[in-house]
TORRO-651980 format. One line per 2 residues: number of its first residue (from 1); their letters; for each residue y, z, x negated of N, C-alpha, C. Coordinates in Angstrom, 2 decimals. Each point is the difference from the previous one (the first is absolute). Layout:
NUM = a = Y:Z:X:Y:Z:X:Y:Z:X ~ ...
END
This chain:
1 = xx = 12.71:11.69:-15.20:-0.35:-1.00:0.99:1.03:0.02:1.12 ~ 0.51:-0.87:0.38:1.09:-0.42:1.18:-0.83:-0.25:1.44
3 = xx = 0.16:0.91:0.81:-0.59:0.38:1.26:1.28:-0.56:0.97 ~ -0.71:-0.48:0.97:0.82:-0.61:1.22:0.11:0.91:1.15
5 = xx = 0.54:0.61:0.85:-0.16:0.93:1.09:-0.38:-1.17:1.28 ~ 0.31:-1.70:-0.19:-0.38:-1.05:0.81:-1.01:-0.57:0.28
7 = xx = -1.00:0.10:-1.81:-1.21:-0.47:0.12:-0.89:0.71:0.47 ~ -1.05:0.39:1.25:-1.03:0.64:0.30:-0.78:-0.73:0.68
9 = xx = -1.31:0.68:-0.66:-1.35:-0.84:-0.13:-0.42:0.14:1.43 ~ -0.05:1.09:0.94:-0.19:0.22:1.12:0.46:-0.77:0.88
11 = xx = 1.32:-0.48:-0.32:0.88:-0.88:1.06:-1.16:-1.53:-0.39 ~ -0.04:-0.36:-0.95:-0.73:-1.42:0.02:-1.08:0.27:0.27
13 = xx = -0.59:1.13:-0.17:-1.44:-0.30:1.07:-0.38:-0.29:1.24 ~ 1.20:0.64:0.39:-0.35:0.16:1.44:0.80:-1.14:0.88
15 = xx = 1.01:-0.54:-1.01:1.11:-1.26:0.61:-0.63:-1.39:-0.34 ~ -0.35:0.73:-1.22:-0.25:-1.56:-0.75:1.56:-0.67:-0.77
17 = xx = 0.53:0.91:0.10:1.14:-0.51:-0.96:1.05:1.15:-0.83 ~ 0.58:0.29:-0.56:0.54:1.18:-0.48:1.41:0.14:0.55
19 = xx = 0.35:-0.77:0.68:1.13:0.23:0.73:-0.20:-0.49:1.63 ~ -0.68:0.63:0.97:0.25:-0.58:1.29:1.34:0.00:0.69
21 = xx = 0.76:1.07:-0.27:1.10:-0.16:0.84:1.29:-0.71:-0.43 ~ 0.12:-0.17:-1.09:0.96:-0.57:-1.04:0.26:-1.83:0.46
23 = xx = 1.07:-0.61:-0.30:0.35:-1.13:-0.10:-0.35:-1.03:-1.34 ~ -0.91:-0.87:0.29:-0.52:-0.84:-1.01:0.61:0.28:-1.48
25 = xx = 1.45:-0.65:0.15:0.90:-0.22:-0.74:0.40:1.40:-0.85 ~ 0.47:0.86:1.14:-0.13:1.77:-0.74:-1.02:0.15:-1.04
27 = xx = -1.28:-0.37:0.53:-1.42:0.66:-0.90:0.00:-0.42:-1.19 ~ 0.39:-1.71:0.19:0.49:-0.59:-1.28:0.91:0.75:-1.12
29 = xx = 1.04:-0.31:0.59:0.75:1.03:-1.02:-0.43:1.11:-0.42 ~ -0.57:0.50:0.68:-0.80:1.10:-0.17:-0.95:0.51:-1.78
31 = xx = -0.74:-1.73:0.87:-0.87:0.34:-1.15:0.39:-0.61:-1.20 ~ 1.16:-0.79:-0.40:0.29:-0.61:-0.99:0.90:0.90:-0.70
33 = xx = 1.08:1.27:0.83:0.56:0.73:-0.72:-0.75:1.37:-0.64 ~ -1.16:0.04:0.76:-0.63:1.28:-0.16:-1.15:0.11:-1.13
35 = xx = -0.66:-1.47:-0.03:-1.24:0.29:-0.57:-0.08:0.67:-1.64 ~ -0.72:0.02:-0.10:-0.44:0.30:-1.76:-0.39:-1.45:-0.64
37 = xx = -0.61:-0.98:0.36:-0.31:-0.74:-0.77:-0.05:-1.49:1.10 ~ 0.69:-1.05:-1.11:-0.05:-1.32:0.86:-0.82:-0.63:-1.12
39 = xx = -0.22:-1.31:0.50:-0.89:-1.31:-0.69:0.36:-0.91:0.52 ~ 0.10:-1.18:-0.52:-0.31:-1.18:0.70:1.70:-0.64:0.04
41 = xx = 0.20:-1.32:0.55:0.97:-0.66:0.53:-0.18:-0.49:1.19 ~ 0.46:-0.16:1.06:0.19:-1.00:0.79:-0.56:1.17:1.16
43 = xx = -1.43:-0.04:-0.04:-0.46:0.90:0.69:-0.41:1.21:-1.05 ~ 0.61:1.10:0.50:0.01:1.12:-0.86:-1.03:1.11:0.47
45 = xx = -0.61:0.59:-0.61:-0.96:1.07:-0.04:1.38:1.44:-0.48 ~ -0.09:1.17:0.88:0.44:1.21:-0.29:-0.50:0.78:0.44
47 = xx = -0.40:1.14:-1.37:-0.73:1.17:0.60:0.67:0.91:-0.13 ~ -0.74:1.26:0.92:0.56:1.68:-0.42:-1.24:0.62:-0.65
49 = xx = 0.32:0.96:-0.83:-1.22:0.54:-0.38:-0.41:1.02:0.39 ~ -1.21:0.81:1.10:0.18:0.83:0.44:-1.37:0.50:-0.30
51 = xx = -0.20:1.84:0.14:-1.25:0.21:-0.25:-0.78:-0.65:0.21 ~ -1.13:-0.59:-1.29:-1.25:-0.09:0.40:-0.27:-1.91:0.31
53 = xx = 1.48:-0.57:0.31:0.09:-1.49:0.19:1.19:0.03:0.05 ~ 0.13:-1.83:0.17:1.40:-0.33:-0.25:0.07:-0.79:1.70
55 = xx = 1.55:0.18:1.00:0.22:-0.91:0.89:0.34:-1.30:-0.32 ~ -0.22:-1.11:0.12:0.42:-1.11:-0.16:0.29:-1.10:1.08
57 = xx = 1.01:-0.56:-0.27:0.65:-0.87:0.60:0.51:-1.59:-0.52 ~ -0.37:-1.13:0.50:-0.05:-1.07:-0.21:1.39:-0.42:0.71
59 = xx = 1.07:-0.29:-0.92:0.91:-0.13:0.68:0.25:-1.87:0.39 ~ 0.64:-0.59:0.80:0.52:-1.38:0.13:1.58:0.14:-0.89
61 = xx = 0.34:0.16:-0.97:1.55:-0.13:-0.50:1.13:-1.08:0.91 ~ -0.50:-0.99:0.41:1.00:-0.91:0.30:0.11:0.09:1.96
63 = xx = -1.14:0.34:0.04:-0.40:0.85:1.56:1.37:1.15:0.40 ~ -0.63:0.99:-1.13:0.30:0.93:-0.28:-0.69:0.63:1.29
65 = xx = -1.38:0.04:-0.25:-1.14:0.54:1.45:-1.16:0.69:-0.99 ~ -0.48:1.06:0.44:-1.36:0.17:-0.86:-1.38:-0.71:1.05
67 = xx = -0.44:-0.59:-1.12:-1.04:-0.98:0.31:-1.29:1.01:0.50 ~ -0.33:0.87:-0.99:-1.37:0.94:0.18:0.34:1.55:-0.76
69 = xx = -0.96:0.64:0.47:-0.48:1.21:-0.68:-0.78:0.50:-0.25 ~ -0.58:0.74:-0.83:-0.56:0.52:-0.26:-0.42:1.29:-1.06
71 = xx = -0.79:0.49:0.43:-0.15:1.25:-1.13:-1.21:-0.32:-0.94 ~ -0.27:0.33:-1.34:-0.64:0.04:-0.86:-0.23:1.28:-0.40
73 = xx = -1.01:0.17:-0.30:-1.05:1.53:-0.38:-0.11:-0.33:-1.24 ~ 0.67:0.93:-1.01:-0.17:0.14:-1.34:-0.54:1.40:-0.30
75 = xx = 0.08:1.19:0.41:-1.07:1.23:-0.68:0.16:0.84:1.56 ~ -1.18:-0.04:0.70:-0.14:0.41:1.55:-0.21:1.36:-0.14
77 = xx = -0.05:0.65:-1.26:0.12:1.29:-0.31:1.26:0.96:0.12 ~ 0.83:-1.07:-0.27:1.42:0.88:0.06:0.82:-0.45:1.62
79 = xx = -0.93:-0.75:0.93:0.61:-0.39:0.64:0.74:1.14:1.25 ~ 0.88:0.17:-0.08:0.26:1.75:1.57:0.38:-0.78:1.24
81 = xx = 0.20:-1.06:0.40:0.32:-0.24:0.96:-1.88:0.24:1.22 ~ 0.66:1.14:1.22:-1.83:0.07:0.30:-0.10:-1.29:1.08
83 = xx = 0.64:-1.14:0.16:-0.51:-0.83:0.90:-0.37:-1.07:-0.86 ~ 0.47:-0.28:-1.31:-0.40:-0.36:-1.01:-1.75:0.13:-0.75
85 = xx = -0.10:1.52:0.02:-1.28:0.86:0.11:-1.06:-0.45:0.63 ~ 0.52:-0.16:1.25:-1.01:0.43:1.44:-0.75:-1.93:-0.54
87 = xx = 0.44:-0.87:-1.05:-0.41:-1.11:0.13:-0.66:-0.41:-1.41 ~ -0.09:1.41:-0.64:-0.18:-0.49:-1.87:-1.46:-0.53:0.02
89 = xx = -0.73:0.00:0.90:-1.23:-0.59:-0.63:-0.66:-0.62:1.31 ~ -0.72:-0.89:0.32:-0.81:-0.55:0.57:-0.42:0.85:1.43
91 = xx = -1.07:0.95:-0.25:-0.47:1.25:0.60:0.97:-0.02:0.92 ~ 1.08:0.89:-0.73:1.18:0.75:0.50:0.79:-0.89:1.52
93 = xx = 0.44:-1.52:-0.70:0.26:-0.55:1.26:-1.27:-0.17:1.29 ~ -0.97:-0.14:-0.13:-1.03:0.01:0.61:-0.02:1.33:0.82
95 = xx = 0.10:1.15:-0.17:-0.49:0.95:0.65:1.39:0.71:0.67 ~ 1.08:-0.13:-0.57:1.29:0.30:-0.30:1.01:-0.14:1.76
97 = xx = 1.09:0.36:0.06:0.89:-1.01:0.73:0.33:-0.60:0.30 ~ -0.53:-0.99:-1.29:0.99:-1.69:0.12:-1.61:-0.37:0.41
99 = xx = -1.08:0.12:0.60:-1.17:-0.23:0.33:0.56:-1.12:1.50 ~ 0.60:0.27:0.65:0.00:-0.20:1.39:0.57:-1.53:-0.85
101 = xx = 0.95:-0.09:-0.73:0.84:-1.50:-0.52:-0.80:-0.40:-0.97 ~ -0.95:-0.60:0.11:-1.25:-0.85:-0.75:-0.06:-0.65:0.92
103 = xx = 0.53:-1.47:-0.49:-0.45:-1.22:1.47:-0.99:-0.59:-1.07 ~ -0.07:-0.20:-1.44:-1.15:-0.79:-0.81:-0.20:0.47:-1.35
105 = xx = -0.78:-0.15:-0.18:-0.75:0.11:-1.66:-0.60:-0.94:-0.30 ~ 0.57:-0.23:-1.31:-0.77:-1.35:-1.10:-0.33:0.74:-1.36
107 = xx = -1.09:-0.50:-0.55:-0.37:0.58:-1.02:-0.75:-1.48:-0.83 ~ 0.23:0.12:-1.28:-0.47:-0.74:-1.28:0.29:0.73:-1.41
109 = xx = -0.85:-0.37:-0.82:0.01:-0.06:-1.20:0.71:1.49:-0.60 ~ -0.72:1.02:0.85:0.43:1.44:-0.40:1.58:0.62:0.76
111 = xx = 0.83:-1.36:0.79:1.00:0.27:0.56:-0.45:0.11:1.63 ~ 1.00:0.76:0.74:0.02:0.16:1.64:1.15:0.05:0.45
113 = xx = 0.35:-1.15:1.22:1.61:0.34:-0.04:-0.50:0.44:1.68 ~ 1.02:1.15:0.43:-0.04:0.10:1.24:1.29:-0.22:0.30
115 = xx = 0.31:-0.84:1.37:0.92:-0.60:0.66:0.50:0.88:1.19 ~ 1.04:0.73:-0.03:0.05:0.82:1.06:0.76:-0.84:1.24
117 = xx = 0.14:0.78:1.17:0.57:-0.99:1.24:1.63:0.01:-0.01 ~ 0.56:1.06:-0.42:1.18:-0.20:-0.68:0.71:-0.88:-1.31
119 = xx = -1.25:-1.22:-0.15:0.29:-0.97:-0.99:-0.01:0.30:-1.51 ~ 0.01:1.39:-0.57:-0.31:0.58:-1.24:-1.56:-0.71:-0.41
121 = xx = 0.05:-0.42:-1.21:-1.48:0.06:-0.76:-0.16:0.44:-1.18 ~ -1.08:0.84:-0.11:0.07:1.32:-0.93:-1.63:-0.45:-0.29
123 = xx = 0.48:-0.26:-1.80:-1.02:-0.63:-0.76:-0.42:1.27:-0.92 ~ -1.37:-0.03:0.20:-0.76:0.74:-1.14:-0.60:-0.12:-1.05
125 = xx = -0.50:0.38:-1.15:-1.12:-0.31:-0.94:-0.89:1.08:-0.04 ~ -1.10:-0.53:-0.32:-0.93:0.60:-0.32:0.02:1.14:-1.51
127 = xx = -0.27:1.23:-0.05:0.51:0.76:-1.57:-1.58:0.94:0.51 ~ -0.71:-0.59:-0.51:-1.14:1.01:-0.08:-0.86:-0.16:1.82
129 = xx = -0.21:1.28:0.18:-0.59:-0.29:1.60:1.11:-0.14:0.98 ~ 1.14:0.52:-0.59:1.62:0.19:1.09:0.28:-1.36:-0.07
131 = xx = 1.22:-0.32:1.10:0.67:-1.10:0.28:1.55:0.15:-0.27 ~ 0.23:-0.49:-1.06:1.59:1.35:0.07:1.52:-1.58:-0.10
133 = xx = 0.95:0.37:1.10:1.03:-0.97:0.41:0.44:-0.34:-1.34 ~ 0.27:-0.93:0.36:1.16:-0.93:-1.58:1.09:-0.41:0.51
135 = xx = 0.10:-0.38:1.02:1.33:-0.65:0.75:-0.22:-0.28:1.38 ~ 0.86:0.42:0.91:0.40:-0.27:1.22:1.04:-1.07:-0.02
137 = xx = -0.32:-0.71:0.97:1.12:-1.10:0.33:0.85:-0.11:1.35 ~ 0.55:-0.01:-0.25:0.80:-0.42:1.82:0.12:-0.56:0.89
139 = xx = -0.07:-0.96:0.71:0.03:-1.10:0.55:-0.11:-1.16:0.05 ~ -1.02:-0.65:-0.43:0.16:-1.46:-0.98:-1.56:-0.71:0.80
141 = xx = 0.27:-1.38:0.90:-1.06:-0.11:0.77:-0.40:-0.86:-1.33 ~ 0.43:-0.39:-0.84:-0.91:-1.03:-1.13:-0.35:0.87:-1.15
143 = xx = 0.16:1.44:-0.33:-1.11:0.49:-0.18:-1.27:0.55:0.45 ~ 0.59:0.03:1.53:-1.37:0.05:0.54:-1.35:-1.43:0.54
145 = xx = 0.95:-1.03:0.06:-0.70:-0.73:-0.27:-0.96:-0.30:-1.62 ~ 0.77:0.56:-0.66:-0.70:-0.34:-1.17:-1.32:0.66:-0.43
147 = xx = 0.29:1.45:0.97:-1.24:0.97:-0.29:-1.30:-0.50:1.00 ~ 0.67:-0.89:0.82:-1.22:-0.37:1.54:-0.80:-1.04:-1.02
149 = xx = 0.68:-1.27:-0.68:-0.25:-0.36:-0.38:-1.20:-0.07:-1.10 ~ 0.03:1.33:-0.52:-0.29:0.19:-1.75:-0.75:1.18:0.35
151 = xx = -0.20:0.58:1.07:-1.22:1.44:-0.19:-0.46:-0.09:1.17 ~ -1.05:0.60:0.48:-0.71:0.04:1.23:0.03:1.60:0.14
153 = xx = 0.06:-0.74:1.39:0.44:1.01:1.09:-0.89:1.38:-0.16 ~ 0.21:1.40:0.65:-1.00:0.82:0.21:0.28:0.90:1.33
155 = xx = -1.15:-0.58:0.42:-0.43:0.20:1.68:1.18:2.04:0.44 ~ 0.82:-0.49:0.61:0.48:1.71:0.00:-1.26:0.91:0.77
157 = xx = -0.99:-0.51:0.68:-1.00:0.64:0.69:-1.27:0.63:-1.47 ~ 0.10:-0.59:-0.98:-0.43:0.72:-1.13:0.55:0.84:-0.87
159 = xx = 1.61:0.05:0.43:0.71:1.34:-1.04:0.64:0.93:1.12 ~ -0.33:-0.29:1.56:0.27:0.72:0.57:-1.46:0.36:0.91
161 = xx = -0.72:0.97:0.36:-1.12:0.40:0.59:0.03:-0.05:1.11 ~ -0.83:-0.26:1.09:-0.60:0.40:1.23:1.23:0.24:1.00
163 = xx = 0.24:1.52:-0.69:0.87:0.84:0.99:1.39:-0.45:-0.67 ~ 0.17:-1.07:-0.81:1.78:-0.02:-0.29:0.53:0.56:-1.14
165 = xx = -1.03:1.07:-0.40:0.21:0.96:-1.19:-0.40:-0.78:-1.29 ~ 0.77:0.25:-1.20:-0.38:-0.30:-1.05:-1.29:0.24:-0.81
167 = x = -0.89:-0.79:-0.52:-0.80:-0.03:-0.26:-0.42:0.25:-1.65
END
């Protein structure tokens, strides 16, 4: 497996993007010389494959800008990154760190996406009684419109208690 020393999961959590300090255009190159796997024309999809999920990037080719990002959760078992961790299941963000960056929760049809205030939305499914991530996204106000749209809301005064504490 081809490991990046550039891609870290920690940096997009907490930025919301996998490169904050970098130049648009740099990241680009970046990710078009680096990745493991492309798709697509025009607008290109490139990933890295890294424990546990893959980073992905939606590139503009003729831009030459990355449009979005995001990470995808393929086996949350092997995943080592621990800020990665601190978010593998439902619970976990709830009671966790990233507790304070919950501006909303939507939930339908066995899915819950929570919307953090740093613009990340980190979608779950339902696998038994757990809630376990499938994909985080990056910045994208028309997927979040799409989730306002399509799931109803859940009151944060019911997944957060009384005193603020997780419930």
């Amino acid at each position: 497996m081809k490991k990046s020393k550039r891609i870290k999961l920690s940096v997009f959590l907490k930025h919301a993007t996998f490169f904050p300090d970098t130049p648009p255009r740099q990241a680009c190159r970046f990710v078009r010389r680096k990745a493991d796997m492309r798709f697509g024309n025009g607008f290109v999809m490139y990933s890295f494959r890294l424990p546990g999920c893959h980073a992905a990037f939606i590139v503009d080719e003729q831009a030459g800008r990355i449009s979005a990002e995001q990470i995808e959760i393929r086996r949350p078992q092997k995943i080592r990154s621990k800020a990665l961790r601190a978010v593998l299941n439902l619970k976990k963000l709830v009671r966790g760190k990233y507790r304070k960056n919950i501006a909303a929760l939507y939930r339908a049809d066995g899915e819950t996406v929570s919307f953090l205030s740093n613009g990340l939305n980190l979608h779950y499914h339902r696998s038994g009684k757990k809630h376990l991530p499938s994909l985080i996204i990056g910045p994208h106000e028309a997927s979040r419109e799409l989730v306002r749209n399509t799931m109803r809301p859940l009151p944060l005064k019911r997944v957060f208690g009384k005193n603020g504490k997780a419930v």
